[in-house]
C-alpha positions as CSV (number, residue, x, y, z in Angstrom):
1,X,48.7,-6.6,18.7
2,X,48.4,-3.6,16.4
3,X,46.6,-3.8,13.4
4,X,48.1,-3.7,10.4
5,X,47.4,-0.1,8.0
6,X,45.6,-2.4,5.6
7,X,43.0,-3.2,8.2
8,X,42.7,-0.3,9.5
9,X,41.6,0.9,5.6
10,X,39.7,-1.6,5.4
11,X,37.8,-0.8,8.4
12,X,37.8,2.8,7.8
13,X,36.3,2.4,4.2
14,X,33.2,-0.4,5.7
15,X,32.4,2.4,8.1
16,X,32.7,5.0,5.4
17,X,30.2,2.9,3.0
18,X,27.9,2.4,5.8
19,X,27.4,5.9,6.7
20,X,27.6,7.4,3.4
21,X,24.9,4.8,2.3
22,X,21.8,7.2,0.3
23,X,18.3,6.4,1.9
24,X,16.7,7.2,-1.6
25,X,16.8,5.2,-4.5
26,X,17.3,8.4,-6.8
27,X,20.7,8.8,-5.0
28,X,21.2,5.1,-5.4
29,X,24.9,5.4,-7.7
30,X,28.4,4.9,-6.6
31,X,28.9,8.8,-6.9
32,X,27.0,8.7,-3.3
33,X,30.1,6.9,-1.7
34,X,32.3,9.3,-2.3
35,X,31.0,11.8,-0.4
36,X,32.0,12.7,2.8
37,X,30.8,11.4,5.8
38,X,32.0,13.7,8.9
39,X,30.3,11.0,11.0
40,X,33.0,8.8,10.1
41,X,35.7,11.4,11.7
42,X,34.1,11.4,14.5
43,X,33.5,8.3,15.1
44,X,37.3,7.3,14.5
45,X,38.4,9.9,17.3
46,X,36.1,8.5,20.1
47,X,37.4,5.2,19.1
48,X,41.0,6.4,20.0
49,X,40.3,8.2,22.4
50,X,38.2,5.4,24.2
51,X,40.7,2.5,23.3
52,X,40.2,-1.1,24.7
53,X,39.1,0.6,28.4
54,X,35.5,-0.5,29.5
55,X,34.2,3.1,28.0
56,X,35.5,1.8,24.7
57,X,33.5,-1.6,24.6
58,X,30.3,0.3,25.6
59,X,31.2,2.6,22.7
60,X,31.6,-0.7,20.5
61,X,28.5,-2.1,21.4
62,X,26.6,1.3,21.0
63,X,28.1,2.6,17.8
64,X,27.4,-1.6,16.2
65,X,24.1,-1.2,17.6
66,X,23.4,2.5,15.8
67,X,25.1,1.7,12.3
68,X,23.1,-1.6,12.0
69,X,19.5,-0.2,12.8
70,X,20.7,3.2,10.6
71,X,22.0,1.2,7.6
72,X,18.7,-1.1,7.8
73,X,16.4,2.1,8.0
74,X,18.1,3.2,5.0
75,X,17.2,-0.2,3.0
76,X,13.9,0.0,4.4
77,X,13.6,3.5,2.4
78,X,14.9,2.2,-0.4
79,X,12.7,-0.6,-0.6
80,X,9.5,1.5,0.3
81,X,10.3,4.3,-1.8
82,X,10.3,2.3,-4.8
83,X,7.4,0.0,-4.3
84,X,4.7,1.8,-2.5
85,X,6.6,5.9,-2.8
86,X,7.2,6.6,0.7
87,X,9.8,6.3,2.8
88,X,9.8,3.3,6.1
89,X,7.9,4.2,9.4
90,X,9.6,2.4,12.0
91,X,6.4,2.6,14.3
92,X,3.9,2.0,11.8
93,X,5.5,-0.2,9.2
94,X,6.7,-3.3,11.0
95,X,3.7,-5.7,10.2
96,X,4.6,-4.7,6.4
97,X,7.1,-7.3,6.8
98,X,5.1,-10.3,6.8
99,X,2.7,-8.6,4.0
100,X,5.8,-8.5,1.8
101,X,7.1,-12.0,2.6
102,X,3.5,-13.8,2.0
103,X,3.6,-11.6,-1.0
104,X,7.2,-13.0,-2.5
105,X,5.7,-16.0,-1.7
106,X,2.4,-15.9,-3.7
107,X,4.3,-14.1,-7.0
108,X,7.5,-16.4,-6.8
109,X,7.2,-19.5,-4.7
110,X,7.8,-20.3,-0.5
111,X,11.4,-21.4,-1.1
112,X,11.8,-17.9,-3.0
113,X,10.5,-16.3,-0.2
114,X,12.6,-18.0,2.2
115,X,15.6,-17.1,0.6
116,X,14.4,-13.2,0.9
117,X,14.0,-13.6,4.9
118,X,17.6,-15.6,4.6
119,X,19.3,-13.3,3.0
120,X,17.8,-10.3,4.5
121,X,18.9,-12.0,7.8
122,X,22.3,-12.6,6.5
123,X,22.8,-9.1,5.5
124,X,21.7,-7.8,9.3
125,X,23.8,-10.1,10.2
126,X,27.3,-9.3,8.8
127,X,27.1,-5.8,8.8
128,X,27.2,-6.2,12.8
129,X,29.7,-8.7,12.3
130,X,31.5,-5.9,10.2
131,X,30.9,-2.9,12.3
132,X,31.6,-4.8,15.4
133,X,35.2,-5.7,13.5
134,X,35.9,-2.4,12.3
135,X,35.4,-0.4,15.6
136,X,37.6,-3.2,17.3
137,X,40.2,-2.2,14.6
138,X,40.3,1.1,15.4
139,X,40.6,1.3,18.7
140,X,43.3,-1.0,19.3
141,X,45.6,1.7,17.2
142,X,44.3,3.8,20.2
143,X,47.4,5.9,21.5
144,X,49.4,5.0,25.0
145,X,50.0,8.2,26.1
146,X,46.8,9.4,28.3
147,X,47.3,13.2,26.9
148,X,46.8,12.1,23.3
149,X,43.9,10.2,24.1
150,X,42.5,13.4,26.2
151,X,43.2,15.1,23.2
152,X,41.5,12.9,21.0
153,X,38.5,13.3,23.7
154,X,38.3,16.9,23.3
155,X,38.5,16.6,19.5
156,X,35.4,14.2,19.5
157,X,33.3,16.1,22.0
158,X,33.9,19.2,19.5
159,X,33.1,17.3,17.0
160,X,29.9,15.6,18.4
161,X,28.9,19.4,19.0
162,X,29.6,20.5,15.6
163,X,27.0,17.6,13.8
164,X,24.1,18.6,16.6
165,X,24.6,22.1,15.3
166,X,25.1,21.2,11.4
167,X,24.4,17.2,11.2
168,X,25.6,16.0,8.2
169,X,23.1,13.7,6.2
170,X,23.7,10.6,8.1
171,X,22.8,12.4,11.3
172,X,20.6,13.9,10.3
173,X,18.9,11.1,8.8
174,X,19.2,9.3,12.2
175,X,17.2,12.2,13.8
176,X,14.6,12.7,11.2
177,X,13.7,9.0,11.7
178,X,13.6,9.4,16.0
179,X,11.3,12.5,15.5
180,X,9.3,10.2,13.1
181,X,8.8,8.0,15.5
182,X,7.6,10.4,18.0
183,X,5.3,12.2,15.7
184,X,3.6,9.0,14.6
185,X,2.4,8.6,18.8
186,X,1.7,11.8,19.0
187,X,-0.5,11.3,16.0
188,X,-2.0,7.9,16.5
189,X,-3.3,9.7,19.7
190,X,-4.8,12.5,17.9
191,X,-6.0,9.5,15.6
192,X,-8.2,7.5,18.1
193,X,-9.4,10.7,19.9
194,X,-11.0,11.0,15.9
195,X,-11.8,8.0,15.6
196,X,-14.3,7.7,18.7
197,X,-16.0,11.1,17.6
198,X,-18.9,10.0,15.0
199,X,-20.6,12.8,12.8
200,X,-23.2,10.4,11.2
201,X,-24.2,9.9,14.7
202,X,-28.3,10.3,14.8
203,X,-28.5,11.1,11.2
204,X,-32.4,10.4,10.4
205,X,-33.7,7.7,8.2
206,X,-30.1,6.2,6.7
207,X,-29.9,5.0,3.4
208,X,-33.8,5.3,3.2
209,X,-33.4,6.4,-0.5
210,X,-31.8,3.6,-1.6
211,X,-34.1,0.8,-3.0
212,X,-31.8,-1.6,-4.5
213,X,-28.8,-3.1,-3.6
214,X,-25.0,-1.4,-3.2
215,X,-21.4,-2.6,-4.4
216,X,-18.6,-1.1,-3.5
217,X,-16.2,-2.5,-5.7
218,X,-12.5,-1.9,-5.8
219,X,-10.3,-2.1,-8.6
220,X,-6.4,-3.3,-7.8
221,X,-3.8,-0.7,-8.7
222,X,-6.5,1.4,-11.0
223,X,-5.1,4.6,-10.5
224,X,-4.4,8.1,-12.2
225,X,-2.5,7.2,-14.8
226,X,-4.5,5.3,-16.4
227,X,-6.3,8.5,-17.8
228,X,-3.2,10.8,-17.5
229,X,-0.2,8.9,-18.8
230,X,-0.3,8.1,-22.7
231,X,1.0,4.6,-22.5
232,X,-1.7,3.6,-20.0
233,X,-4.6,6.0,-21.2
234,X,-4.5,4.9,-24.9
235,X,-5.4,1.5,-23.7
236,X,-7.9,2.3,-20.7
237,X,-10.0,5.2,-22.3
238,X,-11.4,3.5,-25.5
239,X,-12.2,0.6,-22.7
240,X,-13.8,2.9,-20.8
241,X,-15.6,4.9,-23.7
242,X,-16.9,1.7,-25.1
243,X,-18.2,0.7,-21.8
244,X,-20.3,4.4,-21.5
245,X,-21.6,3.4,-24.5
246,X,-23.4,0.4,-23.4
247,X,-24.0,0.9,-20.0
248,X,-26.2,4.3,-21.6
249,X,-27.9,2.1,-23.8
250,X,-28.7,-0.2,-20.9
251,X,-30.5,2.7,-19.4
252,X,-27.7,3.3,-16.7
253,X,-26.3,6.6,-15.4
254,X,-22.4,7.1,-14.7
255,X,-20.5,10.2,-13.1
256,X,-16.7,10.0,-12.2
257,X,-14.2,12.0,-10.5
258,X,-11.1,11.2,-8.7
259,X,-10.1,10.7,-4.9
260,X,-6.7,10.9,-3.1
261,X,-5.5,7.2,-1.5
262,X,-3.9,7.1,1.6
263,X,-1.5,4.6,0.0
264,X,0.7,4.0,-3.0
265,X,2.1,1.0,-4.7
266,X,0.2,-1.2,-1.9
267,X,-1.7,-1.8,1.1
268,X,-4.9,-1.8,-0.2
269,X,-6.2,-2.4,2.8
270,X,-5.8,1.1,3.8
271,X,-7.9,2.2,1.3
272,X,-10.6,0.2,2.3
273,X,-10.3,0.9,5.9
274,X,-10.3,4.9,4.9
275,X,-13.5,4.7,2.8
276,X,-15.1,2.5,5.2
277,X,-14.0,4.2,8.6
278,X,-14.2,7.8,7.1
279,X,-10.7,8.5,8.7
280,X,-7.5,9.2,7.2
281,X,-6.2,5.4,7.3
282,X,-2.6,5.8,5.8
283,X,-0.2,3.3,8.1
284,X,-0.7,-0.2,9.8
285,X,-0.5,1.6,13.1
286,X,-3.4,3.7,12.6
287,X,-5.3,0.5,10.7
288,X,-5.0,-1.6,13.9
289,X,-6.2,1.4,16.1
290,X,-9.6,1.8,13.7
291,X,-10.2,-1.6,14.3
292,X,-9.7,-1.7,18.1
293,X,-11.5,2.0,18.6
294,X,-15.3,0.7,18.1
295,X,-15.9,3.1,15.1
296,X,-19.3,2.4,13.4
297,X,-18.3,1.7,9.3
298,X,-20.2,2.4,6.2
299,X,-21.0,-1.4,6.7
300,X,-22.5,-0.6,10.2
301,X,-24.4,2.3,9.0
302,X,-25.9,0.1,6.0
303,X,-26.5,-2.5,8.2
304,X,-28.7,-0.3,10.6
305,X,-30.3,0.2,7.6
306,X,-31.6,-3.0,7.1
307,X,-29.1,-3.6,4.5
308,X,-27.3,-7.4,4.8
309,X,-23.4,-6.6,4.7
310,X,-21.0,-8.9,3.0
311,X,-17.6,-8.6,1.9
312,X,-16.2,-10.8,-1.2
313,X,-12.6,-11.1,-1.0
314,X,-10.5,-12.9,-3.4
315,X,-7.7,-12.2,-1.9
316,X,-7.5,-13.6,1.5
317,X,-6.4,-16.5,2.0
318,X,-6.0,-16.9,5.5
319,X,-8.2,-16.4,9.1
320,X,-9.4,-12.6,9.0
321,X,-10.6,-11.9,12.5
322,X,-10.5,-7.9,12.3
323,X,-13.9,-8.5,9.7
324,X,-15.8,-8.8,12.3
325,X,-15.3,-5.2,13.6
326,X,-16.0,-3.9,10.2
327,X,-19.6,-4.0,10.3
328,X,-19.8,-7.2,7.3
329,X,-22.0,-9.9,8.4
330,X,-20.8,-11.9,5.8
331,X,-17.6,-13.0,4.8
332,X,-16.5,-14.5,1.6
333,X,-13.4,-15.7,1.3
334,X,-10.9,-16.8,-1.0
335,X,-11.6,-20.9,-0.3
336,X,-15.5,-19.4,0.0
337,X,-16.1,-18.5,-3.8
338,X,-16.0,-21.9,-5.3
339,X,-12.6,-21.5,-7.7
340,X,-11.3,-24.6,-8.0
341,X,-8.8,-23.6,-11.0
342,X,-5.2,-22.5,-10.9
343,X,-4.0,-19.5,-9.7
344,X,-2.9,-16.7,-11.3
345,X,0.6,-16.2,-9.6
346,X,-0.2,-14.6,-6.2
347,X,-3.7,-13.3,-7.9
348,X,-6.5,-16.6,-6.4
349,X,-8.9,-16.2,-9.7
350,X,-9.8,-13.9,-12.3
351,X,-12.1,-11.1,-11.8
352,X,-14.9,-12.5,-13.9
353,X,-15.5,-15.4,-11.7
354,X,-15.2,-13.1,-8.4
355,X,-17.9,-11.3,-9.9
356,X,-20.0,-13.7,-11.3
357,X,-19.5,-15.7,-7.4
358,X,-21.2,-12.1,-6.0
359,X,-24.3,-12.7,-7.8
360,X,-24.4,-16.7,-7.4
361,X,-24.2,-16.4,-3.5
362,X,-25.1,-13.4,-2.5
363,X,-27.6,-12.3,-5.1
364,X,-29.3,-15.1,-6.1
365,X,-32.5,-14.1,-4.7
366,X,-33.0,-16.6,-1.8
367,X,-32.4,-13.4,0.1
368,X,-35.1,-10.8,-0.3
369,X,-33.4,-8.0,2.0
370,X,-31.1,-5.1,0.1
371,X,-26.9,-6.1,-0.2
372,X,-24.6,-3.7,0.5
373,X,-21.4,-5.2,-0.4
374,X,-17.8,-4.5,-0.7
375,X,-15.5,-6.1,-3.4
376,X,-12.2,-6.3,-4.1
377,X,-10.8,-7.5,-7.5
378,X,-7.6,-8.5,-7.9
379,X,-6.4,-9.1,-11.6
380,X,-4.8,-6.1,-11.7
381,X,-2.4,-6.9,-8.7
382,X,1.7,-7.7,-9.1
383,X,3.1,-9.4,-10.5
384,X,0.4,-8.6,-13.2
385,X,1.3,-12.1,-15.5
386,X,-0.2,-14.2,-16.5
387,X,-2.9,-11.5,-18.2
388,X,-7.0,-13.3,-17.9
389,X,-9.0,-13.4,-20.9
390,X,-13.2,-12.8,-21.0
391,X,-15.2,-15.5,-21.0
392,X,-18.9,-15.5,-21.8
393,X,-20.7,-15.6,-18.5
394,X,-22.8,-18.9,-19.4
395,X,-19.4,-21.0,-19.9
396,X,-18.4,-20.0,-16.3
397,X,-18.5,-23.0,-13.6
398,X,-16.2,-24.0,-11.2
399,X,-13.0,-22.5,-12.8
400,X,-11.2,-24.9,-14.2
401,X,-12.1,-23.4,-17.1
402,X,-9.5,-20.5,-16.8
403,X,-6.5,-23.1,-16.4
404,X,-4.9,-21.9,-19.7
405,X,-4.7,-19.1,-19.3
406,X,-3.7,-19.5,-15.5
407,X,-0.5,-21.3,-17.1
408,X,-0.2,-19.4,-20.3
409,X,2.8,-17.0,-20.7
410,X,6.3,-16.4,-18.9
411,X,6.7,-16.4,-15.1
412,X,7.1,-13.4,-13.1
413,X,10.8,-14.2,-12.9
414,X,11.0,-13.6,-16.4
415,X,8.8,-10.9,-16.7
416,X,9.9,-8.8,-14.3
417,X,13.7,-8.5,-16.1
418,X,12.3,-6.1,-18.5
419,X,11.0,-3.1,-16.9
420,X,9.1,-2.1,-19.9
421,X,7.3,-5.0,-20.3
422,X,6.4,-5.5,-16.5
423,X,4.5,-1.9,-17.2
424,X,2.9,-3.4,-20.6
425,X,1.2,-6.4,-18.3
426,X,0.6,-3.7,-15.4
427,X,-1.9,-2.0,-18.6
428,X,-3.5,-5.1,-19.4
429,X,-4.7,-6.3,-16.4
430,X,-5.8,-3.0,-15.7
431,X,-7.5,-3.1,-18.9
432,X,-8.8,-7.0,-18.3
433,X,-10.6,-5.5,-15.1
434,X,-12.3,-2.6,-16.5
435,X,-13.8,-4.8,-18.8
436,X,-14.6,-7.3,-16.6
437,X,-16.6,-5.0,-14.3
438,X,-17.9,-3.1,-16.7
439,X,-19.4,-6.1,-18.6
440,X,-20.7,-7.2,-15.4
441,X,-22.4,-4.0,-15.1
442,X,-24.0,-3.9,-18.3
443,X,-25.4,-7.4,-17.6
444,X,-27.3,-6.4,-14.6
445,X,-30.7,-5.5,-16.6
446,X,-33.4,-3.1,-14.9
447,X,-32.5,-4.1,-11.1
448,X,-29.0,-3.2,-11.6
449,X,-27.2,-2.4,-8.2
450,X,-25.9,1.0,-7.4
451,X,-22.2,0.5,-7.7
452,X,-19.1,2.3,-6.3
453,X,-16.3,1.6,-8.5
454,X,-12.9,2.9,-6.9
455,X,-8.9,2.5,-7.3
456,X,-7.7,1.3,-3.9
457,X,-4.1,3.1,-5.3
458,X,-1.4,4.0,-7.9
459,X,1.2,1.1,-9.1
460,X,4.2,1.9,-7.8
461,X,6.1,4.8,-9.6
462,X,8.8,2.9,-11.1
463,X,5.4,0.9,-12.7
464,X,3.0,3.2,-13.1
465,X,4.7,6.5,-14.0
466,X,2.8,8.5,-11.8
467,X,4.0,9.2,-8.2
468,X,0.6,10.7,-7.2
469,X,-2.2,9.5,-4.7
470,X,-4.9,9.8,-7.0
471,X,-7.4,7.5,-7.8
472,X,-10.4,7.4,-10.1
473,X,-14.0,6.5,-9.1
474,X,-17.0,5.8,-10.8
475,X,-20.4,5.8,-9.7
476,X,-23.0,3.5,-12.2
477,X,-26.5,3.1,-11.3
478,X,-30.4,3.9,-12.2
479,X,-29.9,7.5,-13.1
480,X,-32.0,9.1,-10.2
481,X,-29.6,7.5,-7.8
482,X,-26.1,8.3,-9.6
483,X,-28.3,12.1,-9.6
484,X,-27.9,12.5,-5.9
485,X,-23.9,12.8,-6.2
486,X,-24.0,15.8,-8.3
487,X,-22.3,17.5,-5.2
488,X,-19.1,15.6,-5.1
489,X,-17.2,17.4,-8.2
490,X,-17.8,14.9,-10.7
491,X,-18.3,14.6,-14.1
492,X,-21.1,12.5,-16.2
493,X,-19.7,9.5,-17.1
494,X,-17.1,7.0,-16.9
495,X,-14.2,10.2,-18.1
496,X,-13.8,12.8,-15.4
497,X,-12.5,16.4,-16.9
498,X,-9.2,16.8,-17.6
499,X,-7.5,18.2,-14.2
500,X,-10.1,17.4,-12.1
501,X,-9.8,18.0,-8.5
502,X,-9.6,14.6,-6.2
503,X,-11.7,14.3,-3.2
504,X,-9.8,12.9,-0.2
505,X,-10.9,9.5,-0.1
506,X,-11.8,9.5,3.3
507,X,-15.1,12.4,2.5
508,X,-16.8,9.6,0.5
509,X,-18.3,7.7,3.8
510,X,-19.6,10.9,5.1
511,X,-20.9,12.4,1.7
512,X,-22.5,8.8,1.0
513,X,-24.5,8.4,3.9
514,X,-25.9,12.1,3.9
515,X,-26.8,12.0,0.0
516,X,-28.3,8.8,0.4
517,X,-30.2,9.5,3.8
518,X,-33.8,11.3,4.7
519,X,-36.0,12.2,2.2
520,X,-36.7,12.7,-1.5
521,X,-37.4,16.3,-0.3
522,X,-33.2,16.9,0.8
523,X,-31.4,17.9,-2.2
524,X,-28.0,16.1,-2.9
525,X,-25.2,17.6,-1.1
């Protein structure tokens, strides 16, 4: 039976929508639709042409198969670009699918969550249903006569050759995202040639000039703007210049700079792994292969060292068997730190208690060899409500103590309507943090550590206001110590100079352990 011209408009216009779809939220209006699509033309002349013939359903099939996995690449974009500012990798970013559902389901609930993967399913879903109905449409209006349907051949393999030699943007988003894919193999084995070539190998006496222990503590979503955007900055400098302040008067040294993330809007993670690994870490694909390639971390080197490793992480919640590559002998865990309060949303305890855990179990002095520890705080992470509150250290127990605040305010449901006030929590938390570790470090006394203070990355754009990499970090310590950095570019104390260069964050592993290593008699590098 021969469809009737309404279906056949409505099957034109579905294909239309899906191939005139933007892959970029900036294009994101209904403007976009109306563009053409010479796909579409194309596509409608192979369909008569090939009719209801065995060559047609193979063209059904394939043509479902590439609008579906186009039109979810697109999404993907859309979604990446405006939470971490980068567009999907379809090699690299597939475990970033059960990040973002665990995510959804620590900020808004598991039933939330479920409704995502439901409704992301459903979506997939009908638009094959749809494409698979549409291209059925057309081609039973395909022509009897066999000359019109040659014809229509010869207009579609003309056509096919015009969008290889001028592909419009559908095409050539579809090739841009198959010579993605290629380039990211090619890559990852550049990457794990790199990554079994060590340049710290026989480096003589490591860490020998370091007499105390080492944290490296990152700070959730502390990124650029925070010193470069107004809204943030007027909030997070006076922190910060209060905190130079008192960390001086505690006898304490400070230079900071800025380094470039190999992630934005997420994945910390990758940040870790870059500092760590001293490799350009900026996908899952290339995190997975640093684990599996055997590379020797900072927390190997300090190890070696005679330094016990540990890594505090608030964060996890769930078995973490990749650790044990990265060089920590230690692992504390979420369930490990002794919170027994409420969460924070997605966030497992405030910052104040991570810290004040640190020096309860691993710096209590039952232990007398040097710590060299990474930490990652998490206050600052989405959805950034409820905002902690200081408490003095001595009221500090178990944790219940932060229940109040742990159910104080709106829910991120409610908070995140207002796009304004979603970046007016993103400052508070940021500013919660700074004062949390800074506090901390004034608090430390004559033996306090040598500590690493860095921003795993930026908040995404649409948050933070800033679409850059950038990230500050600040180095705190006795002040011959925080002296032997004076070669990395940055500036004394906790406010680099205005338009500072960032060091790719990925230098810092090297440039630590060869600062840090040999003799009194090797200047800093």
């Amino acid at each position: 039976m021969t469809p009737r011209p309404l279906s056949v408009l409505a099957a034109i216009l579905l294909l239309h929508v899906l191939l005139a779809l933007p892959a970029h939220p900036d294009q994101l209006a209904w403007a976009a639709l109306a563009r053409p699509a010479p796909e579409l033309a194309v596509l409608i002349l192979l369909a008569l042409a090939a009719g209801r013939t065995v060559a047609g359903r193979l063209l059904r099939v394939a043509a479902t198969l590439a609008l579906t996995l186009v039109t979810v690449l697109k999404v993907a974009d859309l979604a990446m670009l405006e939470s971490l500012g980068r567009r999907f990798n379809p090699v690299a970013d597939l475990p970033l699918i059960d990040a973002s559902v665990r995510l959804i389901a620590g900020s808004l609930g598991p039933w939330q969550a479920a409704g995502a993967v439901l409704a992301a399913l459903l979506a997939t879903l009908l638009i094959v249903a749809g494409t698979w109905w549409a291209m059925g449409v057309l081609m039973r209006r395909a022509p009897r006569p066999a000359w019109m349907r040659i014809a229509g051949l010869a207009a579609s393999v003309a056509g096919i050759a015009l969008l290889a030699l001028m592909p419009p943007p559908t095409a050539a988003y579809a090739i841009d995202r198959a010579q993605l894919s290629a380039r990211t193999v090619t890559e990852l084995r550049q990457f794990n040639e790199q990554a079994r070539q060590d340049t710290l190998a026989g480096l003589q006496d490591p860490l020998a000039l370091i007499d105390r222990d080492v944290l490296v503590i990152f700070l959730e979503s502390y990124g650029r703007t925070s010193f470069d955007t107004p809204f943030f900055a007027d909030t997070h400098l006076p922190r910060l210049r209060q905190g130079q302040q008192v960390l001086q008067d505690h006898g304490l040294a400070m230079a900071s700079g800025f380094l470039t993330s190999p992630t934005h809007g997420g994945q910390s993670w990758l940040a870790h792994a870059t500092l760590a690994n001293g490799l350009w870490v900026n996908d899952q694909t290339r995190y997975q292969a640093a684990i599996a390639s055997g590379r020797r971390t900072l927390f190997h080197h300090a190890a070696d060292a005679g330094f016990r490793t540990a890594a505090v992480m608030p964060a996890i919640v769930r078995p973490w068997p990749e650790a044990s590559t990265m060089g920590f002998q230690r692992i504390l865990a979420a369930p490990d730190l002794g919170y027994r309060g409420q969460p924070f949303n997605w966030v497992t305890m405030p910052d104040q208690f991570t810290l004040a855990a640190t020096d309860r179990l691993l710096r209590d002095g039952s232990d007398p060899r040097r710590l060299f520890a990474q930490i990652a705080l998490i206050s600052s992470h989405a959805p950034w409500t409820p905002v902690p509150e200081m408490l003095p250290w001595e009221d500090l127990g178990d944790g219940t103590e932060f229940d109040a605040m742990a159910q104080a305010g709106d829910p991120p449901n409610v908070v995140w309507r207002d796009r304004d006030r979603v970046r007016a929590q993103y400052r508070d938390t940021i500013d919660y943090t700074l004062q949390a570790v800074l506090d901390y470090a004034a608090r430390q006394g004559e033996d306090a550590p040598l500590m690493i203070l860095v921003g795993d990355h930026q908040a995404a754009t649409t948050i933070g206001l800033d679409d850059r990499r950038e990230v500050p970090i600040h180095v705190i310590g006795p002040p011959d110590l925080v002296a032997r950095t004076d070669g990395w570019g940055l500036t004394r104390g906790l406010i680099p100079e205005p338009g500072s260069p960032a060091m790719p964050m990925e230098a810092l592993r090297d440039r630590f352990m060869r600062n840090f290593s040999g003799s009194l008699n090797v200047p800093p590098a």
